[in-house]
C-alpha positions in Angstrom: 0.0 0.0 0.0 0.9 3.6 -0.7 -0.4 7.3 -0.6 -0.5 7.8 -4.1 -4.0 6.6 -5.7 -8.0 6.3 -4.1 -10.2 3.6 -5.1 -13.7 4.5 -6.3 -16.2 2.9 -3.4 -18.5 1.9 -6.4 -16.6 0.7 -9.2 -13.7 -0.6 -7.1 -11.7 1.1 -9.6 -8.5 3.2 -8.5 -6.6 6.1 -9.8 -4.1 8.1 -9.0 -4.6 11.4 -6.8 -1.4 11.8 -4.7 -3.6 11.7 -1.3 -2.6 10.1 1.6 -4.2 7.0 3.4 -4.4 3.5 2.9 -4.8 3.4 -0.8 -3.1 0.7 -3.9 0.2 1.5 -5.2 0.6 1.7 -8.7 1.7 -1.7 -9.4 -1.1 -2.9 -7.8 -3.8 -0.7 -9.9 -2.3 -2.1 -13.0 -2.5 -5.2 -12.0 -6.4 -4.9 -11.0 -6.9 -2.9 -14.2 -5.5 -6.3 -16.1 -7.4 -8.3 -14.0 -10.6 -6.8 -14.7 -10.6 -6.8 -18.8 -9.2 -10.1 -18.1 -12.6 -11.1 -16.3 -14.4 -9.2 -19.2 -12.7 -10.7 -21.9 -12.2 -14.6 -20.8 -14.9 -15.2 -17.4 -17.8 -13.3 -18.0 -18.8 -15.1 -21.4 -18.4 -18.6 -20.0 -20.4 -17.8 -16.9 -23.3 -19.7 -18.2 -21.9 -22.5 -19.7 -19.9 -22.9 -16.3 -23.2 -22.7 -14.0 -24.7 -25.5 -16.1 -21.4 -27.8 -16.0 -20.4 -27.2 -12.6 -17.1 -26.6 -13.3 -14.9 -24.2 -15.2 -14.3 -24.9 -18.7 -11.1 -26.3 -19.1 -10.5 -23.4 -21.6 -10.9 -21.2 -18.7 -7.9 -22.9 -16.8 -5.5 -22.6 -19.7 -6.7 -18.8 -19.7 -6.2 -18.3 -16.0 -2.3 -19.7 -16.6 -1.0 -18.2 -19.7 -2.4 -14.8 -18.2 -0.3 -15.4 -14.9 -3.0 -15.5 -12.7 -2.7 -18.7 -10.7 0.8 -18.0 -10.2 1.0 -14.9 -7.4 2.4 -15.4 -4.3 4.9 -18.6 -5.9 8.8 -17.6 -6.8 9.2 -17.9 -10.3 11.6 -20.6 -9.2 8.6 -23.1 -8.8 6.7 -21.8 -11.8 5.1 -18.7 -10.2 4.8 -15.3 -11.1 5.5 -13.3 -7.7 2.8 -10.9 -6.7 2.0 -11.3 -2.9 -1.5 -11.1 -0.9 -2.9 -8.1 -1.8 -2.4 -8.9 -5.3 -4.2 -12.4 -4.8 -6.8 -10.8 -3.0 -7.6 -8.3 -5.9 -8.1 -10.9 -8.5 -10.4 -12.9 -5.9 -12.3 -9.7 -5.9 -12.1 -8.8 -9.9 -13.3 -12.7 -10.4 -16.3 -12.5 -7.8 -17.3 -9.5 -10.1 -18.2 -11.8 -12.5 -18.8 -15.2 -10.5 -18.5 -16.3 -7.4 -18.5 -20.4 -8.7 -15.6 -19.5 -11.3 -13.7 -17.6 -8.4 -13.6 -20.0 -5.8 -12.5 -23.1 -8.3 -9.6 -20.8 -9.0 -8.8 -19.6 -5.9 -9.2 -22.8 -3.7 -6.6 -24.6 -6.6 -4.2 -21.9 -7.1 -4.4 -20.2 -3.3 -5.9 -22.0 -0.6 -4.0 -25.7 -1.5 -1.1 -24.3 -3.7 0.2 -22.3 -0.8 0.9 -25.3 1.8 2.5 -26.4 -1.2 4.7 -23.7 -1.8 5.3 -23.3 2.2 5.8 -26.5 3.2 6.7 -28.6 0.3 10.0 -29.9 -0.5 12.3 -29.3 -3.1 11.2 -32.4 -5.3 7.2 -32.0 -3.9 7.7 -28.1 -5.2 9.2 -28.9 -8.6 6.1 -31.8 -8.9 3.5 -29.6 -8.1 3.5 -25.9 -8.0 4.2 -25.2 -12.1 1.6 -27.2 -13.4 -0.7 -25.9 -11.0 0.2 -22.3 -11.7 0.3 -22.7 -15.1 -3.8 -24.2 -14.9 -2.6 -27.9 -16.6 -3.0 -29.6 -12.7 -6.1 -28.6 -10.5 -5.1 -28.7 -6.8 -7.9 -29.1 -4.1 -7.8 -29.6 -0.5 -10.1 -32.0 1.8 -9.5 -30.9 5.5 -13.6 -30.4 6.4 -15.7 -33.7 7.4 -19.1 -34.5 8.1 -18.3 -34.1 11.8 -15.7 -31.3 11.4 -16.1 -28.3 10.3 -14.6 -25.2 12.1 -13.1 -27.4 14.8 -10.1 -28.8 13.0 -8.6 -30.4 15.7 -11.6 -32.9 15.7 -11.2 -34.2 12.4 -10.8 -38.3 12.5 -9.8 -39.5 9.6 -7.0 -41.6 10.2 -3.4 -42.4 8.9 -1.6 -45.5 9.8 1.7 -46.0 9.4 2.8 -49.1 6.7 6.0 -50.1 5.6 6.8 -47.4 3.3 4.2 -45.0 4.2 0.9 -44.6 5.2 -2.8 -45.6 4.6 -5.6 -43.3 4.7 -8.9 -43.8 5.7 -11.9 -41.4 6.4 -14.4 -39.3 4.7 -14.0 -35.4 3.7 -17.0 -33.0 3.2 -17.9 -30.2 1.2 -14.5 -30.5 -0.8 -14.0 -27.7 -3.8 -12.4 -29.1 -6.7 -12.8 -32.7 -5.6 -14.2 -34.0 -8.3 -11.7 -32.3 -10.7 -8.1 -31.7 -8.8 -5.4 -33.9 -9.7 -4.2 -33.1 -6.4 -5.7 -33.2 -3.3 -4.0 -32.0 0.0 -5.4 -34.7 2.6 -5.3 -33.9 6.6 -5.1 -37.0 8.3 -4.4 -38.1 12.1 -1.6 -39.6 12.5 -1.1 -39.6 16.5 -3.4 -38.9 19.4 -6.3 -36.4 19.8 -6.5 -32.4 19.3 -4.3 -30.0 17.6 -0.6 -32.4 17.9 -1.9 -35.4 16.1 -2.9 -34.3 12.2 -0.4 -34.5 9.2 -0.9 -33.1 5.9 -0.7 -35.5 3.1 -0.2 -34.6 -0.9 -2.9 -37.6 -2.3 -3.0 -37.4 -6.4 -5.9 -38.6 -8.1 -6.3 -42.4 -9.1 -4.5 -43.3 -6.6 -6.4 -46.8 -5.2 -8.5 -46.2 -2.4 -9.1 -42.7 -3.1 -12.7 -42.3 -4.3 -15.4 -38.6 -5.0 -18.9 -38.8 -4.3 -21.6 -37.4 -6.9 -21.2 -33.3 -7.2 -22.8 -32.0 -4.4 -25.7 -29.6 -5.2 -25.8 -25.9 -3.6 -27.4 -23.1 -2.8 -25.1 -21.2 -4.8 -21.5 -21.4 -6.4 -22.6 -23.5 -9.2 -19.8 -23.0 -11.7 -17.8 -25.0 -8.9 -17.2 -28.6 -8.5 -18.3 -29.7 -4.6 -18.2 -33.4 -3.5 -17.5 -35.6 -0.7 -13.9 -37.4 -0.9 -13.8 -40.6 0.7 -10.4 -42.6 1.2 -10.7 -46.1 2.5 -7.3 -47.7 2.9 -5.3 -45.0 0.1 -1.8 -45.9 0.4 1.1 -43.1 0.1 4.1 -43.2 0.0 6.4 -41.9 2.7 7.4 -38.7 0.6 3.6 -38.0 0.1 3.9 -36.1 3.8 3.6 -32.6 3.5 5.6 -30.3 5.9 6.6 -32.0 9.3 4.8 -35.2 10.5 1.8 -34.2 13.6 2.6 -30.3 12.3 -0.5 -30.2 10.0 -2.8 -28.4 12.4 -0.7 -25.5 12.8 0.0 -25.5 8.9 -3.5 -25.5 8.1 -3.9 -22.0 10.8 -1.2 -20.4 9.5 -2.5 -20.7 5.6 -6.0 -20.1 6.6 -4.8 -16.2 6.6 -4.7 -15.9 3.4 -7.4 -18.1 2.7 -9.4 -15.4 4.9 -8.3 -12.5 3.2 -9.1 -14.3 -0.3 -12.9 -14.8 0.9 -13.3 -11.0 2.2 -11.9 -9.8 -1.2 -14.5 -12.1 -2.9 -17.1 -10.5 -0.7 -15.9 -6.9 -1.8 -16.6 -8.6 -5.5 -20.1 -9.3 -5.2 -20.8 -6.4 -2.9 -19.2 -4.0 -5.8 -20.9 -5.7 -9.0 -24.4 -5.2 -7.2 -24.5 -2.0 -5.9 -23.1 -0.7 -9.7 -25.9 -3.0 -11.2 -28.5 -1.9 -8.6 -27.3 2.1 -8.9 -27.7 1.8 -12.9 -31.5 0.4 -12.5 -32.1 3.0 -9.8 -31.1 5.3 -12.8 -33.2 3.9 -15.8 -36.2 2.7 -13.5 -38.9 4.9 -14.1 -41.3 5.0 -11.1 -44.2 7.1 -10.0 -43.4 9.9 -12.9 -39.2 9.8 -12.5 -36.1 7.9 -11.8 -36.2 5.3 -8.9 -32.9 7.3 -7.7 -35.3 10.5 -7.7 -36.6 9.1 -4.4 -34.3 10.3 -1.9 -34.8 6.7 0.6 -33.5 5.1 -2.7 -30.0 7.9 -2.7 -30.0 7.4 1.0 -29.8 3.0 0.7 -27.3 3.4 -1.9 -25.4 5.6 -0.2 -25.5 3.2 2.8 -24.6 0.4 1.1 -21.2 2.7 -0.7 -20.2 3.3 3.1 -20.2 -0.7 4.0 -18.6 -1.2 0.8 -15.6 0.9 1.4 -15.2 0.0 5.0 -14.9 -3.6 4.1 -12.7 -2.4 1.2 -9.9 -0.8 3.4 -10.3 -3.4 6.2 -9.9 -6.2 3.7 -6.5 -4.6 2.0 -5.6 -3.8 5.1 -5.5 -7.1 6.3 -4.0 -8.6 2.9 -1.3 -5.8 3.2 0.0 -6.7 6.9 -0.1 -10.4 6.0 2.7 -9.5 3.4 4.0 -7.3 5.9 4.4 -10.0 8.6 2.6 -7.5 11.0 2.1 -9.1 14.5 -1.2 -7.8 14.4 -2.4 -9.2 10.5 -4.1 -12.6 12.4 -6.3 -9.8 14.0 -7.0 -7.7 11.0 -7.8 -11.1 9.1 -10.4 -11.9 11.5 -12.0 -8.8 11.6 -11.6 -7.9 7.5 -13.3 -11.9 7.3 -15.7 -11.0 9.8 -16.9 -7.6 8.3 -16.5 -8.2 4.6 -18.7 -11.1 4.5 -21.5 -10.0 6.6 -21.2 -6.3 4.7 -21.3 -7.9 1.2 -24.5 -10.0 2.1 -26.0 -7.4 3.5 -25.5 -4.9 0.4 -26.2 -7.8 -2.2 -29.7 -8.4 -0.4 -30.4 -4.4 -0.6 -29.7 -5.0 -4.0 -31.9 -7.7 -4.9 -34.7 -5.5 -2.9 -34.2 -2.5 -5.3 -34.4 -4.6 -8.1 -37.6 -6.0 -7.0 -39.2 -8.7 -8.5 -36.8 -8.9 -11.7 -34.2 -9.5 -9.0 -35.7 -12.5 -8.0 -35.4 -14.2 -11.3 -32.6 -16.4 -12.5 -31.7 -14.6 -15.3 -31.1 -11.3 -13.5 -27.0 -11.2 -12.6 -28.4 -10.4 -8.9 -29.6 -13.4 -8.3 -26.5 -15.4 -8.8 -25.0 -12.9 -6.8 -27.4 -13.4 -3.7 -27.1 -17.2 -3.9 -23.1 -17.0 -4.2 -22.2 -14.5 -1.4 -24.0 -16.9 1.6 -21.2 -19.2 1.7 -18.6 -16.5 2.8 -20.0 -16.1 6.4 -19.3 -19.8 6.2 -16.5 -20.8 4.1 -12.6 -20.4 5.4 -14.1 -19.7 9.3 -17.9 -19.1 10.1 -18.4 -15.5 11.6 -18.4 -17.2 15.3 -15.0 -18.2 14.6 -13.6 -14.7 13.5 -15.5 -13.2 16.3 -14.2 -15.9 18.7 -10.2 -14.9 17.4 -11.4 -11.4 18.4 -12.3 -12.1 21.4 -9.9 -13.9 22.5 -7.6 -10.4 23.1 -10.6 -9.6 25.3 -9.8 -12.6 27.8 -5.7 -12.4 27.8 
């Protein structure tokens, strides 16, 4: 972050005005300015097709790679293309513009699994992995959530036991993005006793025996994304399959959950943004009791509401993004709160959106609707609200 440029609270665009405050650098409004005709050009016309399939078109995934966009955050070393989190958190919000389903598949491959990868991994597990994933030719996914648990990690019980060259899997995952398309998935598994000290990470590739995906799982929303249950009953690994230290898993999967946080509240600023510009331009053109809908002043007044939630979630969300790359002790603490706020702001001003529109807004084939049914999941996804409020509170009690 600099003091050179401002971000417009309703387009999300930025431009440069030399005043101070928490505002993009000029590397970084490039990049969002690329991002978005990217989204134009190569999301926003597959939308459709993607919502019927399920899945990204595997067009899409070559797009997302050659343009460098699954790359940020990896040294070009391992295939990436540099860029850090504020940078992955603007392209989460340029891709929820468009599509909340398309986002995630992206994201969750490229910047919720990639990164353990990238952190953890070794040399050969780095060189395996990370360019082909970057580069949109491997799909990562990965299956830490189970029927019985959800926010509380330490719970999970799907178990790993040692054989003689590495180790057998067996449990069921829940609610897994990409499962039915990664050729990767990162597996959490227990391999010693109860709570946080017992869970290992584990890198499981796909057709590997014992390793099976249940029938796409259908949703409220995100239906341009692939969501199953991954069972693994008895899938053998080898012992180089171990990602990161063995019983260290827990306290990997806290310390990338960060950035997975900070991806969810920039795909909250997405939908949030692309509504109130849609719901602002019919507020314009609807004519209503002799004049514009925006002649009414309770109609300026909600809009004008929905602007200041926008743009508080906005500068809490880069915020947060922009001390993660800083190492700040306190980023943990601005994670939690940008999660928090972004998600519950961005539902809030999508509904208000839906209720200008009015009953067109209700229909499938208005761009609002998608929007509504898409933005639930991030008081959920990566942390429920209790759980960021819960981190917050937490200060309250040391």
């Amino acid at each position: 972050m600099t003091t050179t440029t401002t971000v417009d609270a309703t387009t999300g665009t930025a431009t440069d005005t030399g005043a101070p405050g928490w505002e993009l650098d000029a590397d970084h409004v490039e990049f969002q300015r690329v991002v978005r005709g990217f989204v134009d050009r190569e999301v926003r016309p597959v939308i459709e097709e993607a919502e019927r399939a399920g899945r990204p078109p595997q067009s899409l995934w070559q797009a997302w790679g050659a343009a460098g966009l699954l790359g940020l955050g990896i040294e070009e070393a391992d295939g990436g293309t540099g860029g850090d989190a504020l940078a992955i958190t603007l392209f989460a919000e340029e891709m929820a513009r468009a599509s909340g389903g398309l986002a995630v598949s992206a994201l969750v491959s490229a910047y919720m699994a990639a990164p353990h990868i990238a952190a953890y991994g070794t040399a050969e597990q780095r060189a395996r992995y990370l360019p082909a994933i970057a580069a949109g030719t491997s799909i990562a996914a990965i299956a830490v959530t189970e029927p019985g648990a959800g926010s509380n990690v330490a719970g999970l019980t799907t178990r790993a036991e040692a054989t003689a060259d590495g180790f057998a899997l067996s449990g069921t995952k829940m609610f897994i993005t990409n499962g039915g398309i990664a050729d990767v998935t990162i597996v959490a598994a227990r391999t010693g006793g109860p709570g946080h000290g017992g869970i290992t990470t584990f890198l499981v590739d796909t057709g590997t025996p014992g390793l099976s995906v249940g029938e796409p799982l259908r949703k409220l929303g995100w239906h341009g994304s692939d969501t199953r249950e991954v069972v693994l009953d008895g899938c053998v690994v080898a012992s180089d399959a171990v990602l990161g230290a063995e019983n260290r898993g827990f306290h990997q999967i806290m310390e990338r959950f960060q950035l997975e946080r900070v991806v969810l509240a920039g795909m909250g600023l997405g939908h949030a943004a692309e509504c109130l510009v849609a719901a602002t331009e019919y507020a314009r053109e609807r004519e209503v009791f002799g004049g514009p809908l925006l002649a009414l002043q309770t109609i300026r007044h909600r809009l004008a509401a929905m602007t200041v939630e926008l743009e508080a979630a906005r500068l809490l969300t880069y915020q947060a993004a922009a001390r993660l790359d800083a190492g700040h002790p306190e980023a943990p603490r601005s994670v939690a709160i940008a999660k928090y706020h972004a998600a519950i702001a961005a539902n809030r001003i999508v509904d208000e959106a839906l209720q200008l529109f009015g009953g067109s807004g209700y229909l499938e084939e208005t761009p609002v609707a998608r929007h509504y049914r898409d933005v639930r999941i991030l008081r959920i996804g990566g942390g429920t609200d209790e759980i960021q409020l819960e981190v917050l509170a937490k200060d309250l009690i040391r």
